[in-house]
VOPAGU-2260 file (C-alpha; in pm, 1 decimal, decimal comma):
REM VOPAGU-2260
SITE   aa  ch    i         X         Y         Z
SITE  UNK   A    0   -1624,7   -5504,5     -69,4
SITE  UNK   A    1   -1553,8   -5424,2     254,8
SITE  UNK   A    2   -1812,5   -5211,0     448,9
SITE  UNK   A    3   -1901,6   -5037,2     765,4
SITE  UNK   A    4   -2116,4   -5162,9    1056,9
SITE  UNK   A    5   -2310,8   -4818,8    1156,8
SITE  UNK   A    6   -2655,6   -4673,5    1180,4
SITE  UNK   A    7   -2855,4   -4515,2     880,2
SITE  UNK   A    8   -3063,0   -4267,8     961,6
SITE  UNK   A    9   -3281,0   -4145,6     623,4
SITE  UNK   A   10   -3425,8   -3769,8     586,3
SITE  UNK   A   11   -3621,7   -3758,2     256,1
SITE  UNK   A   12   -3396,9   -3846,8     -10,9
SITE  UNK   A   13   -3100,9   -3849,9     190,6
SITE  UNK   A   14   -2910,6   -4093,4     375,2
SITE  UNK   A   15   -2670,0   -3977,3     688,9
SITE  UNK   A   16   -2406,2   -4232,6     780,3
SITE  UNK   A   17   -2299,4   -4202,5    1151,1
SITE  UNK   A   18   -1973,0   -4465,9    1147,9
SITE  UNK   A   19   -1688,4   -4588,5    1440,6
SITE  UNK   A   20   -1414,5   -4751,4    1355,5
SITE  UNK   A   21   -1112,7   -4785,7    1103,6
SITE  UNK   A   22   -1100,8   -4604,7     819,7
SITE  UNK   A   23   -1174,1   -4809,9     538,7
SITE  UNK   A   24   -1391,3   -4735,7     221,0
SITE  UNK   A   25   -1766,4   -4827,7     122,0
SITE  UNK   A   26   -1959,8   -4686,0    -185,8
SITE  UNK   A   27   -2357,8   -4676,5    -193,5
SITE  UNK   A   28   -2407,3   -4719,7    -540,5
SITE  UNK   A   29   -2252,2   -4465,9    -720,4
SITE  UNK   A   30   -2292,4   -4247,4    -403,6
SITE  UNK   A   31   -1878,9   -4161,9    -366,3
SITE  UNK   A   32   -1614,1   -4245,5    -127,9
SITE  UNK   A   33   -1676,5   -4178,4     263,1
SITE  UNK   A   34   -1336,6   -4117,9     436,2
SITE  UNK   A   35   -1335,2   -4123,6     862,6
SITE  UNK   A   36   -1022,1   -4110,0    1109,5
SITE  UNK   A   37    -887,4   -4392,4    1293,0
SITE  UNK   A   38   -1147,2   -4420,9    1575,2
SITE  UNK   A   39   -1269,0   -4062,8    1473,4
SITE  UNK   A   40   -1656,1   -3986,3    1477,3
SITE  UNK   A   41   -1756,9   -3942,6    1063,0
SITE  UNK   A   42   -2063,4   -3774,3     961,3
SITE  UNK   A   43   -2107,0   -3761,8     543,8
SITE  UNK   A   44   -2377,8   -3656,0     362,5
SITE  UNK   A   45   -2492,0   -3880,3      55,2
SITE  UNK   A   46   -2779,0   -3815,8    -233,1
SITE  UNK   A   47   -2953,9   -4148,2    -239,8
SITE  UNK   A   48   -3068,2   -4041,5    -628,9
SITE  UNK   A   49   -2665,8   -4043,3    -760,4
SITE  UNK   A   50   -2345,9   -3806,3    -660,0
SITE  UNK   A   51   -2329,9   -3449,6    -733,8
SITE  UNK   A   52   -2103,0   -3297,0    -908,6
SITE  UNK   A   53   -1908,3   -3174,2    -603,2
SITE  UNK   A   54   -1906,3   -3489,4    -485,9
SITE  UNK   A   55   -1758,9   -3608,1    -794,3
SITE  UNK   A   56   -1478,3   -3353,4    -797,0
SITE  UNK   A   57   -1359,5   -3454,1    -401,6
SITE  UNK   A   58   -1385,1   -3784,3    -444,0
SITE  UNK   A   59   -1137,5   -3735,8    -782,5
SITE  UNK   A   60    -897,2   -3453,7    -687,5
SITE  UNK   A   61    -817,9   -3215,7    -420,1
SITE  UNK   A   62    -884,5   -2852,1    -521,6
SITE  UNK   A   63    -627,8   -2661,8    -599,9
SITE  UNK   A   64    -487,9   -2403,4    -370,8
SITE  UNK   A   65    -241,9   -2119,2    -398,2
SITE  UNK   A   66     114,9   -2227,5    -437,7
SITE  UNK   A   67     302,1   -2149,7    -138,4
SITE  UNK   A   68     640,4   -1947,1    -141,8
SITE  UNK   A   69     965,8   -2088,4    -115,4
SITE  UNK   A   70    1090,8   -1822,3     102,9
SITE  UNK   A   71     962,4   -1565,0     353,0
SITE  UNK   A   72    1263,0   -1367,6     415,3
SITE  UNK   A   73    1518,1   -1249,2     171,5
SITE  UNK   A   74    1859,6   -1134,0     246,3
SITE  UNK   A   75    1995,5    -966,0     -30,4
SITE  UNK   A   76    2324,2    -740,2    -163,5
SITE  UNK   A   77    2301,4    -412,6    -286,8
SITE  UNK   A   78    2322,3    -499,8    -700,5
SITE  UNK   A   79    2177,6    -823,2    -640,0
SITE  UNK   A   80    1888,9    -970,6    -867,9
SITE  UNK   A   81    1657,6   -1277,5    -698,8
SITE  UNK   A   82    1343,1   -1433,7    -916,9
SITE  UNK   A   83    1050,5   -1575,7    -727,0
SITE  UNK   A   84     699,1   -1698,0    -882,4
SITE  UNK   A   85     420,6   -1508,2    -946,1
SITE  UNK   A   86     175,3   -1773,7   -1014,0
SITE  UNK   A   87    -140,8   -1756,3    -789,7
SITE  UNK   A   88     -84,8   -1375,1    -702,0
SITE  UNK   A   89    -359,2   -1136,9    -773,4
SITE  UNK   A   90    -230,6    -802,3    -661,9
SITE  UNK   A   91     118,2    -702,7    -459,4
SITE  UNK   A   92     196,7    -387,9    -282,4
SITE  UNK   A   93     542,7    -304,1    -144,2
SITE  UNK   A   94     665,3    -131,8     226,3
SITE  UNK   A   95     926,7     110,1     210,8
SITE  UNK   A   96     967,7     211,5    -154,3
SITE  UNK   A   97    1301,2     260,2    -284,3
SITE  UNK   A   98    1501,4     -19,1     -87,8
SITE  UNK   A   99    1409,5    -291,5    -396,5
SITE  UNK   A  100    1267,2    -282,2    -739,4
SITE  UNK   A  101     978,7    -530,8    -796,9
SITE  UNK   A  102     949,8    -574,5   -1163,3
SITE  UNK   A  103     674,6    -850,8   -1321,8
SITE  UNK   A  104     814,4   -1020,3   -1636,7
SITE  UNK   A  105     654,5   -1021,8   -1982,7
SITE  UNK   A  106     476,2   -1376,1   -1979,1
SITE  UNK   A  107     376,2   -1278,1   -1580,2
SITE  UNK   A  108     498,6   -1581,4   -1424,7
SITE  UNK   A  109     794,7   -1464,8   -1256,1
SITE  UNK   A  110     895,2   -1129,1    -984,2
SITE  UNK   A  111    1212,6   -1026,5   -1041,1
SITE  UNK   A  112    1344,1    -848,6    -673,0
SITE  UNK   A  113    1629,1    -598,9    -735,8
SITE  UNK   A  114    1806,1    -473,2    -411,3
SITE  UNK   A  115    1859,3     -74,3    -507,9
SITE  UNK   A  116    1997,2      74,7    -112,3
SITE  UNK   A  117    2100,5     -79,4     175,0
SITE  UNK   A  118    1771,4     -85,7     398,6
SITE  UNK   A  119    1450,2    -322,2     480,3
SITE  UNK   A  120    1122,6    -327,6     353,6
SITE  UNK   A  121     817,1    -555,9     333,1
SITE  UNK   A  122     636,1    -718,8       6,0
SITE  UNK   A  123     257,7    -806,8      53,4
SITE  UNK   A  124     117,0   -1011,4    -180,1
SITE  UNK   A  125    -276,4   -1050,4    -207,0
SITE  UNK   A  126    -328,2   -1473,8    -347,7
SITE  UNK   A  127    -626,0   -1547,1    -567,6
SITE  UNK   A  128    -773,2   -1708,2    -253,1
SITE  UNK   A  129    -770,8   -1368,5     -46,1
SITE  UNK   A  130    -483,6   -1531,6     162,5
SITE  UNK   A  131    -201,0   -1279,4     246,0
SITE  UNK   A  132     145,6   -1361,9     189,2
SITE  UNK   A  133     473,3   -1137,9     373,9
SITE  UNK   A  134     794,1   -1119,3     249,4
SITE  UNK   A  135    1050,0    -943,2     449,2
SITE  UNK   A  136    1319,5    -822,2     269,1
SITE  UNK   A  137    1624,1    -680,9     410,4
SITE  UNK   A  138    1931,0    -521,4     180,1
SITE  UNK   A  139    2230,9    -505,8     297,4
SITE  UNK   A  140    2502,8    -213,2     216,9
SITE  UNK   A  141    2726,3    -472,5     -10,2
SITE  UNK   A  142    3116,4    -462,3     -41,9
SITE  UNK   A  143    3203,7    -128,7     149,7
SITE  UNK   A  144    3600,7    -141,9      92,1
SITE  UNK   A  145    3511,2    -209,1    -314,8
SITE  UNK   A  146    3633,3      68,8    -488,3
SITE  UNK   A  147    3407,7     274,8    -713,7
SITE  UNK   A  148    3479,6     287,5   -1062,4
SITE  UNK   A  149    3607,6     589,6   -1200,5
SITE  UNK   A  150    3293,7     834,0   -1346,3
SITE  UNK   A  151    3034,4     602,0   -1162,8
SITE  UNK   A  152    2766,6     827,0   -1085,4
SITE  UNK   A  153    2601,5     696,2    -715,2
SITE  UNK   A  154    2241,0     669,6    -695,4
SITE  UNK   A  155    2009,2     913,0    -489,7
SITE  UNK   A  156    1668,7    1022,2    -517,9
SITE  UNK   A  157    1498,5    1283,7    -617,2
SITE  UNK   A  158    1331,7    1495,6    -501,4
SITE  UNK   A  159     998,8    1702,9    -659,2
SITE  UNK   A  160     850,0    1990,5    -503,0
SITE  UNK   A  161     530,5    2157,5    -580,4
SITE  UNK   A  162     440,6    2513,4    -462,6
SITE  UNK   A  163     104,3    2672,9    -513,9
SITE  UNK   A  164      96,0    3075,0    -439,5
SITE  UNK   A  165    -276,1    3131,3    -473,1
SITE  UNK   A  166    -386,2    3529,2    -418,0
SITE  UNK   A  167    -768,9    3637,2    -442,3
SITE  UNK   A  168    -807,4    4009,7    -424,0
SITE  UNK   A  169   -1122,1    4239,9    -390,1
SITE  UNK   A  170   -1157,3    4609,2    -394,3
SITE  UNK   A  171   -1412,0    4882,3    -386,4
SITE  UNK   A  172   -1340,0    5277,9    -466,4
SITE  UNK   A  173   -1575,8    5599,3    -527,8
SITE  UNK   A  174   -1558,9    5977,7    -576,6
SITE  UNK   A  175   -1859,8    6163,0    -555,6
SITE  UNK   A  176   -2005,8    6481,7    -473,5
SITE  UNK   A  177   -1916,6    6836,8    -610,7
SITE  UNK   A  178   -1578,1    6907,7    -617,2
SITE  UNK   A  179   -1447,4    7261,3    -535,1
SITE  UNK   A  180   -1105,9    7416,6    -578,2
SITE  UNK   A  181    -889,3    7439,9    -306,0
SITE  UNK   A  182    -674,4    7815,4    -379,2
SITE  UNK   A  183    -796,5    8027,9    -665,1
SITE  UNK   A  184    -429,5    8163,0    -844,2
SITE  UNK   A  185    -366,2    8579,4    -911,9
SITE  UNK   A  186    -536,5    8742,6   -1179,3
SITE  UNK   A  187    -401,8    8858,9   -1493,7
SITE  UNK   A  188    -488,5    9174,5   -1710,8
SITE  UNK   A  189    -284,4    9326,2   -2002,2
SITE  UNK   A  190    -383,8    9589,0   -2279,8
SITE  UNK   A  191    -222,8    9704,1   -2583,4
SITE  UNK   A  192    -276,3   10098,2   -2674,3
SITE  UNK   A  193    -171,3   10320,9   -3034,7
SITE  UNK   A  194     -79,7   10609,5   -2948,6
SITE  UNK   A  195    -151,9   10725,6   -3341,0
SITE  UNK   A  196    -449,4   10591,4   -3312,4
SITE  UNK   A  197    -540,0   10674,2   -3023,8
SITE  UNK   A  198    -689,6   10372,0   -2878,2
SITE  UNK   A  199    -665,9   10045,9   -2752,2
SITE  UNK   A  200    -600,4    9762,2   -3030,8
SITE  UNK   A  201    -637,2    9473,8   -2752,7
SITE  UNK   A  202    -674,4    9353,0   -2423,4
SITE  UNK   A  203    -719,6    9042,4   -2251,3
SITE  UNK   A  204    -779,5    8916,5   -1868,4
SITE  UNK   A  205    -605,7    8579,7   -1723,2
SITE  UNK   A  206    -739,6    8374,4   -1448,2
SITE  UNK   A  207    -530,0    8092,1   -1332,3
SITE  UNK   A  208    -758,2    7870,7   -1131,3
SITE  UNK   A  209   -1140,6    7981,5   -1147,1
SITE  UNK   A  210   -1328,6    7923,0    -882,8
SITE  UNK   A  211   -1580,6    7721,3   -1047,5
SITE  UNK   A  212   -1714,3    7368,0    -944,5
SITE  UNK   A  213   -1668,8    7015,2   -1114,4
SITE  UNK   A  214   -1910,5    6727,9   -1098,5
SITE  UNK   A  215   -1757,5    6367,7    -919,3
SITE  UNK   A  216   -1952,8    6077,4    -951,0
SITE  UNK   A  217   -1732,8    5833,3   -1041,2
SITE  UNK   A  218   -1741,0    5438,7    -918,5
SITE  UNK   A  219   -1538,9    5178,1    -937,0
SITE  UNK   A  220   -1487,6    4808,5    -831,6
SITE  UNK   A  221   -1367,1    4445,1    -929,3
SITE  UNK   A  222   -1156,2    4179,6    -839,4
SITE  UNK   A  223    -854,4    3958,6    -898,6
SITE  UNK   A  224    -662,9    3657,2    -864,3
SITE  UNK   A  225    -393,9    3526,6    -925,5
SITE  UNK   A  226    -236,6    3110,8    -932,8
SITE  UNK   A  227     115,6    3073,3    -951,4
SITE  UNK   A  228     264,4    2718,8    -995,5
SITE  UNK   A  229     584,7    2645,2    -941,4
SITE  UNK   A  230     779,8    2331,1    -957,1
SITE  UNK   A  231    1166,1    2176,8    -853,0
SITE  UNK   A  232    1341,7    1886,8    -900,8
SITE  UNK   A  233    1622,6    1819,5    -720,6
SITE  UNK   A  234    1863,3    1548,6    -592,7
SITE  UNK   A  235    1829,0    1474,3    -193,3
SITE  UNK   A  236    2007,2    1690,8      17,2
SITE  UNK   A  237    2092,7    1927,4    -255,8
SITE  UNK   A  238    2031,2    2295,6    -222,6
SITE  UNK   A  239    1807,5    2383,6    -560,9
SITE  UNK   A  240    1655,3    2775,7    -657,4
SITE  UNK   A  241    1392,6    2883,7    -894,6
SITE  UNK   A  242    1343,9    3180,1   -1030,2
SITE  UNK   A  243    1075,5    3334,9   -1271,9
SITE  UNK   A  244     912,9    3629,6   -1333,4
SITE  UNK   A  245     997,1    3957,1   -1523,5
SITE  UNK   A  246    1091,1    4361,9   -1464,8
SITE  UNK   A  247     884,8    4690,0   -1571,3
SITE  UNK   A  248    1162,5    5011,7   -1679,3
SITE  UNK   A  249    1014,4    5277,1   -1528,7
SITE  UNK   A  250    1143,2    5619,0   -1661,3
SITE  UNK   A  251    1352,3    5867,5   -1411,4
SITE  UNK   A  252    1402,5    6186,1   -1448,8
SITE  UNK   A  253    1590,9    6425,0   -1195,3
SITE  UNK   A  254    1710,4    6819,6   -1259,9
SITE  UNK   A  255    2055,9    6716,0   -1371,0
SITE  UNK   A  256    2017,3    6343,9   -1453,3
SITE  UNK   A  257    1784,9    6125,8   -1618,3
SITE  UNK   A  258    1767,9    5693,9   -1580,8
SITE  UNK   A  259    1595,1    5410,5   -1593,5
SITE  UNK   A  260    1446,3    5230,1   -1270,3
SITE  UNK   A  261    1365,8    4864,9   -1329,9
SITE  UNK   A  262    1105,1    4719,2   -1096,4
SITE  UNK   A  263    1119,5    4352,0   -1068,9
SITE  UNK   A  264     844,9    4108,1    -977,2
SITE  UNK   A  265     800,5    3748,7    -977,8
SITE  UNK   A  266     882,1    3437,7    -772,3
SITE  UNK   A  267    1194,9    3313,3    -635,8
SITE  UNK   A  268    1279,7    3011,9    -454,9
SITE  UNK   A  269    1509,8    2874,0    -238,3
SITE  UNK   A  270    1495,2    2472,1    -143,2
SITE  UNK   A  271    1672,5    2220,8      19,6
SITE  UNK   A  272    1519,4    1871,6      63,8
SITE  UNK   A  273    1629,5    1590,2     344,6
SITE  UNK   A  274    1437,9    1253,8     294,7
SITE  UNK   A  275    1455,2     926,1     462,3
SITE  UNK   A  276    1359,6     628,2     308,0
SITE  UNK   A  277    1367,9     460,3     636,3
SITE  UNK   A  278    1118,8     694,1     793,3
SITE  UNK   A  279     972,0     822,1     450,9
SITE  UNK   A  280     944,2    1184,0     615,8
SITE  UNK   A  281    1090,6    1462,1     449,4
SITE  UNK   A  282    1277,5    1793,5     584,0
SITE  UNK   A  283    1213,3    2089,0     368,0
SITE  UNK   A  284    1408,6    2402,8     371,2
SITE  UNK   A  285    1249,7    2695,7     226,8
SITE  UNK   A  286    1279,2    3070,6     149,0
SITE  UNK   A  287    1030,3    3191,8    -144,6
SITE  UNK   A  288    1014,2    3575,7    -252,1
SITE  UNK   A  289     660,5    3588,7    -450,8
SITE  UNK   A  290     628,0    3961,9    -613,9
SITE  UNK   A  291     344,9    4083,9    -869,2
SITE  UNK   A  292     262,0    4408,1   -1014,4
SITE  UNK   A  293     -23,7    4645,6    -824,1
SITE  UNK   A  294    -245,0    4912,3    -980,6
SITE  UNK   A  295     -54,6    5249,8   -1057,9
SITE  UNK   A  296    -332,4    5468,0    -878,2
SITE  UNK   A  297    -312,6    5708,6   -1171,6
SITE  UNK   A  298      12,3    5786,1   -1110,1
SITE  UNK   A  299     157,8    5627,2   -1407,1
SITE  UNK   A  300     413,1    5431,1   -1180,8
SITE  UNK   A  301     275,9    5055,0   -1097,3
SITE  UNK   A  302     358,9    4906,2    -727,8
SITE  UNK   A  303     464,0    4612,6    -636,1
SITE  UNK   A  304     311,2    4368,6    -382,0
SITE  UNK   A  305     533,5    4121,5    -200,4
SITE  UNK   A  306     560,3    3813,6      14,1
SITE  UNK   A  307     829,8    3617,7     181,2
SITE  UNK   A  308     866,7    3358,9     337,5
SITE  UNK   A  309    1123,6    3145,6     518,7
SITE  UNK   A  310    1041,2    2828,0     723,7
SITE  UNK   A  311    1180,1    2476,7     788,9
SITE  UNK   A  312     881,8    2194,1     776,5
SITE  UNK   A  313     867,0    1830,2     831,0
SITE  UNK   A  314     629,2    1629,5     689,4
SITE  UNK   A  315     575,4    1264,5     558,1
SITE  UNK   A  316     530,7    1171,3     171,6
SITE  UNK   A  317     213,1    1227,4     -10,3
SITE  UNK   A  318      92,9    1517,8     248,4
SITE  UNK   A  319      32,2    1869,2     152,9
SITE  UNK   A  320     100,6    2148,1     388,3
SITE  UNK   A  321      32,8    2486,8     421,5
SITE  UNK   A  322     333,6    2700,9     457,3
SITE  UNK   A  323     177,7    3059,2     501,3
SITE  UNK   A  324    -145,9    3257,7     491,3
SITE  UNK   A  325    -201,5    3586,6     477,5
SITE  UNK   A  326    -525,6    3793,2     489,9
SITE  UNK   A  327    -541,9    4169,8     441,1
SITE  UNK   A  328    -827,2    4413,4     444,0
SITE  UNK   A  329    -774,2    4770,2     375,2
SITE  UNK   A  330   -1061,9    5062,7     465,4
SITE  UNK   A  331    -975,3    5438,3     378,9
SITE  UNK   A  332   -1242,2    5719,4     366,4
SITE  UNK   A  333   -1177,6    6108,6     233,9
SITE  UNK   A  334   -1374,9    6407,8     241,0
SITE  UNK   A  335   -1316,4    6777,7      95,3
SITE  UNK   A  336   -1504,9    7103,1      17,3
SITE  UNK   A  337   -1567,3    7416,5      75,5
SITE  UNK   A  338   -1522,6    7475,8     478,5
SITE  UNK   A  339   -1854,8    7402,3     728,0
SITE  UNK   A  340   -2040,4    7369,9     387,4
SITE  UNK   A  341   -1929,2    7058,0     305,3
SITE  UNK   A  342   -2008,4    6912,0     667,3
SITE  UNK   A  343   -2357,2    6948,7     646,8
SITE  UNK   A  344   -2536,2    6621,4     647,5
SITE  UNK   A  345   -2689,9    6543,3     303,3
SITE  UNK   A  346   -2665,9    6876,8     197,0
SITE  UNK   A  347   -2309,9    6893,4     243,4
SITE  UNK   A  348   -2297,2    6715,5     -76,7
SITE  UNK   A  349   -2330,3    6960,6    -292,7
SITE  UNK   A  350   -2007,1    7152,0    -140,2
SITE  UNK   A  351   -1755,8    6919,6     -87,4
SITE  UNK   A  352   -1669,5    6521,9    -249,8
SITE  UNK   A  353   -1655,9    6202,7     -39,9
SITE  UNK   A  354   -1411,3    5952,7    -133,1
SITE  UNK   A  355   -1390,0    5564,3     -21,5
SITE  UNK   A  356   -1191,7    5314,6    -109,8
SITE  UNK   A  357   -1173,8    4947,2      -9,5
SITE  UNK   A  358    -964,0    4618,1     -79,2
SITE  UNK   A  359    -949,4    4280,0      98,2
SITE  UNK   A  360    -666,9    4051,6      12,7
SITE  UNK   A  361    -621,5    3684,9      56,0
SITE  UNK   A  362    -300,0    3476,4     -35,9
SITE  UNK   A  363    -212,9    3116,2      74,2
SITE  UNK   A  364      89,2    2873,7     -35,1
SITE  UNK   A  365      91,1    2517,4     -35,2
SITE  UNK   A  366     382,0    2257,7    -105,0
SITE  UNK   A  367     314,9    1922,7    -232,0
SITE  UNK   A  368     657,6    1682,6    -233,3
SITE  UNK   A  369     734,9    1376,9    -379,0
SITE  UNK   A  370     996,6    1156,1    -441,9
SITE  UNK   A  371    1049,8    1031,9    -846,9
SITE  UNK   A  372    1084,1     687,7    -938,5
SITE  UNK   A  373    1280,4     568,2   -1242,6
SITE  UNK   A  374    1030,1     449,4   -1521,6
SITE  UNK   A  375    1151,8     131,7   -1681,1
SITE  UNK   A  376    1250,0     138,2   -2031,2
SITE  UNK   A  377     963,3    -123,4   -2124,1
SITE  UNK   A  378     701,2      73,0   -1938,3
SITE  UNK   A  379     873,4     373,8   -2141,9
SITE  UNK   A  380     844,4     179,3   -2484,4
SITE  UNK   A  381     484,6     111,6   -2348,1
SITE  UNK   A  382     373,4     480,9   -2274,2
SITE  UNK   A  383     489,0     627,4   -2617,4
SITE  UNK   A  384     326,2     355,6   -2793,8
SITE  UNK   A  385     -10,0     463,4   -2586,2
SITE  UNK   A  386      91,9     829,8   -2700,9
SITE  UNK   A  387     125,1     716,9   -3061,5
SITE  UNK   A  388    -177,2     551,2   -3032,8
SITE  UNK   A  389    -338,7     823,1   -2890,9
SITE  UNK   A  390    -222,5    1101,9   -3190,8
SITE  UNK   A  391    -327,6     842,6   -3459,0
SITE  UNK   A  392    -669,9     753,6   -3339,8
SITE  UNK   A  393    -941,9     911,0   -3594,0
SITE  UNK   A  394   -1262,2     710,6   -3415,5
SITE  UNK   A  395   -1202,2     353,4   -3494,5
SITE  UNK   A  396   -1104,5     131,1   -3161,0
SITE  UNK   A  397   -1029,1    -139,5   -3326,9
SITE  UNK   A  398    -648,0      24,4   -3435,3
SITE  UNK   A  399    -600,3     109,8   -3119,1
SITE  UNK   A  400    -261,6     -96,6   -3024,4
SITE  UNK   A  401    -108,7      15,9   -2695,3
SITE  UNK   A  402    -423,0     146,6   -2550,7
SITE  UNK   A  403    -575,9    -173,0   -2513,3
SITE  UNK   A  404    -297,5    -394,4   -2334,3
SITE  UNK   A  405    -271,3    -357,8   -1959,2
SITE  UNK   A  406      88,4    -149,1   -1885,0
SITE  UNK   A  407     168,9    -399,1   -1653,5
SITE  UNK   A  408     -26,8    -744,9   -1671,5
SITE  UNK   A  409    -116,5    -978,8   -1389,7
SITE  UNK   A  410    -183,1   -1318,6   -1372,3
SITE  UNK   A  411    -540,5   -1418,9   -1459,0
SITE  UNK   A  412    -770,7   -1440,6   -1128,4
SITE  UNK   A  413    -912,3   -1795,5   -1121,7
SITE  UNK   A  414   -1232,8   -1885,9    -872,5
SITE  UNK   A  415   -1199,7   -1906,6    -579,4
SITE  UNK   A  416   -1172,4   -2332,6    -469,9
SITE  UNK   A  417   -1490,0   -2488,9    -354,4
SITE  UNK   A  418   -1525,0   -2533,4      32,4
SITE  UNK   A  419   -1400,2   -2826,3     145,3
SITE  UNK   A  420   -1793,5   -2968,9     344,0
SITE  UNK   A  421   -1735,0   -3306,9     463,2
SITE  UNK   A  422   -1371,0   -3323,9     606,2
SITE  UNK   A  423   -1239,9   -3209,1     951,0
C-alpha cells in the first residue's frame, strides 16, 4: 500500500499527520482516507482508537446539499405557464405581487410560475441550508396586435377599502336654583247674580300665571360613541359610492298647510382608487358625508350632526392613514331670577336658577386599502372543507379532516449537512 513519508506528531490518543507531496492515499488501520493537494500542505485529524462516525460518512459520501436551480432569470409571456422544482426549498416569498402567480403542486415537488401582467418582479426562495436563492422574473406584455375575443372580460385588480368613522362624545348639563316667573298674565273675575233671588248663585276669580316659585334641581350627564365601519370593493381606476344609513319624518305643520319633513342621516361615500403594481402605492380619491342623529333638547325635533370630508391621499399598500380629525368642546352657562336678587352671591340662589351645560366631542376616520387576490379553487375546496369541519366538530379531534392538513404544504425541512472539518 502505498504511503506517505511525513512527521507524526501524537497528542493523547490522537495522531496529527503533517504530509508534502502528491496526493495519494494511506489508511491507519481502520483510521479513514486522508486526501492532500498536489504539493498542498494537509493537516487531518485521526482517532488512533477507530474512525468516528463522521469520519465514516466523508470518507463514504459527500453530504448532500441543496439542489441548485436551473435558471435565475425567467422571461416569460403574459398567459404563459413555466414549472421549476421545489425540492430543497423551505419557505419562498415573492416581490411585486400581482405580475405572476406562484402556485405549489399537490405532491410539493414542483412551482408552477404563471405570468398574470406585463411587469417584473423577484422570487426569493429560503433553501433548507439557510442559502438564499433569486429569481428575477420579468413578463412581458405578449401579442399586442392579437385580437381579443369577443365577451373576454380583461383582468384588473381590485381594489378594497376600509373606512373607520369613530366619534366619542361627552356632555354635562344642570338646572338648579329657584325658578321664578318671568310676567305674571291679567286677572280674571266673573259673578253670576238672580235677580229673583236676589243674590249671587256664583263667582269665580282667574289668574293666568301666579307668581309663585318652582323648585330646579335637576342634573344630568353621560356619554356616547359611536363606530361606523364601512367597506368598498371596487375595480382599479373605477369610481365606486356607498351609501347607508336611514331618515326620521318629522311632522310639519304651518297655518294653511301641513307636511312631512324627512331628516336624513347616515354615511355616504364617494371613491376612486389608482394603484400601481409597479410602485405598489395607491391614489385614493375621496368625498365621505358621515351624518347621525343628536339629542332633541326637549323640543321633540332631533338634530343632526355632520361631517364631510373631501381629500386626495397617496399612500403605499398595507398602511393606514388618517384622513380627518376633529375635536369639539362646547361650554354654555345661564342664569335667571328675580332682578338684583338673583345676583347675590350664594344667596342669590334662592331667587333666580343657574344653568350649565357642557359637551366635548371627538371624531377621527381612518382608511385601510388593499388590493384582493383571487383564491384558487383548491385552496377554495380546502377552506370549506375546514368550515365543514369546523360546524361538525362536537369535541372529538380525531374527525377533524381539513383542520389538520396544512392549506398549502411544503417540502419537509431536512438537517442541516454536517460541516465539512478537514478539507480546504
Amino acid at each position: 500500500m502505498p504511503v506517505w513519508t511525513g512527521v507524526g506528531l501524537r497528542l493523547q490518543n490522537k495522531e496529527r499527520l503533517i504530509m508534502f507531496g502528491r496526493a495519494k492515499n494511506c489508511r491507519f488501520g481502520l483510521a479513514g482516507c486522508v486526501m492532500a493537494v498536489s504539493w498542498q500542505l494537509a493537516s487531518v485529524e485521526v482517532n488512533a482508537q477507530g474512525p468516528s462516525p463522521s469520519a465514516q460518512r466523508r470518507s463514504t459520501e459527500r453530504p448532500s446539499a441543496s439542489p441548485e436551480w436551473p435558471v435565475e432569470r425567467l422571461n416569460l409571456e403574459v398567459g404563459e405557464q413555466r414549472v421549476l422544482p421545489s425540492e430543497g426549498v423551505q419557505s419562498y416569498s415573492e416581490g411585486v405581487r400581482g405580475v405572476v402567480d406562484v402556485r405549489l403542486t399537490r405532491d410539493a415537488k414542483q412551482f408552477v410560475i404563471v405570468a398574470q401582467r406585463p411587469g417584473q418582479t423577484s422570487l426569493l426562495l429560503i433553501m433548507i441550508d439557510n442559502r438564499e436563492k433569486h429569481l428575477s422574473i420579468v413578463v412581458g406584455g405578449g401579442d399586442t396586435k392579437a385580437e381579443p375575443k369577443a365577451g373576454a372580460v380583461p383582468r384588473q385588480d381590485n381594489i378594497r377599502l376600509d373606512f373607520f368613522f369613530v366619534q366619542v362624545d361627552k356632555s354635562y348639563n344642570h338646572q338648579i336654583g329657584v325658578g321664578w316667573p318671568g310676567t305674571v298674565g291679567p286677572a280674571s273675575l266673573s259673578a253670576e247674580f238672580d235677580l229673583t233671588r236676589r243674590g249671587f248663585t256664583g263667582a269665580s276669580a282667574v289668574v293666568a300665571d301666579q307668581a309663585l316659585p318652582r323648585l330646579d334641581m335637576a342634573q344630568s350627564q353621560g356619554w356616547a360613541k359611536v363606530v361606523r365601519r364601512a367597506a368598498i370593493i371596487t375595480e382599479n381606476g373605477k369610481k365606486s359610492t356607498f351609501r347607508g344609513g336611514g331618515e326620521v319624518n318629522v311632522q310639519v305643520s304651518g297655518q294653511l298647510s301641513s307636511g312631512i319633513h324627512q331628516i336624513e342621516f347616515g354615511t355616504t361615500i364617494d371613491v376612486l382608487p389608482r394603484y400601481d403594481a409597479q410602485t405598489g402605492r395607491l391614489q385614493i380619491e375621496l368625498q365621505a358625508d358621515v351624518s347621525d342623529l343628536a339629542d332633541d333638547r326637549g323640543t321633540g325635533v332631533p338634530g343632526r350632526s355632520h361631517t364631510e370630508l373631501s381629500s386626495v391621499v397617496n399612500l403605499r399598500l398595507g398602511q393606514s392613514v388618517v384622513l380627518a380629525g376633529l375635536s369639539a368642546q362646547s361650554e354654555s352657562s345661564n342664569q335667571s331670577g328675580l332682578p338684583w336678587l338673583s345676583q347675590i352671591p350664594l344667596v342669590g340662589a334662592l331667587f333666580g336658577t343657574h344653568t350649565r351645560f357642557e359637551r366635548d366631542t371627538r371624531s377621527l376616520v381612518f382608511i385601510v386599502p388593499s388590493v384582493m387576490d383571487t383564491v384558487s379553487a383548491v385552496s377554495r375546496a380546502q377552506i370549506a372543507e375546514a368550515l365543514k369541519d369546523y360546524e361538525a366538530y362536537d369535541g372529538d379531534l380525531a374527525e377533524l379532516g381539513a383542520m389538520r392538513a396544512d392549506l398549502v404544504p411544503l417540502p419537509p425541512v431536512a438537517p442541516a449537512p454536517p460541516s465539512k472539518t478537514g478539507q480546504r
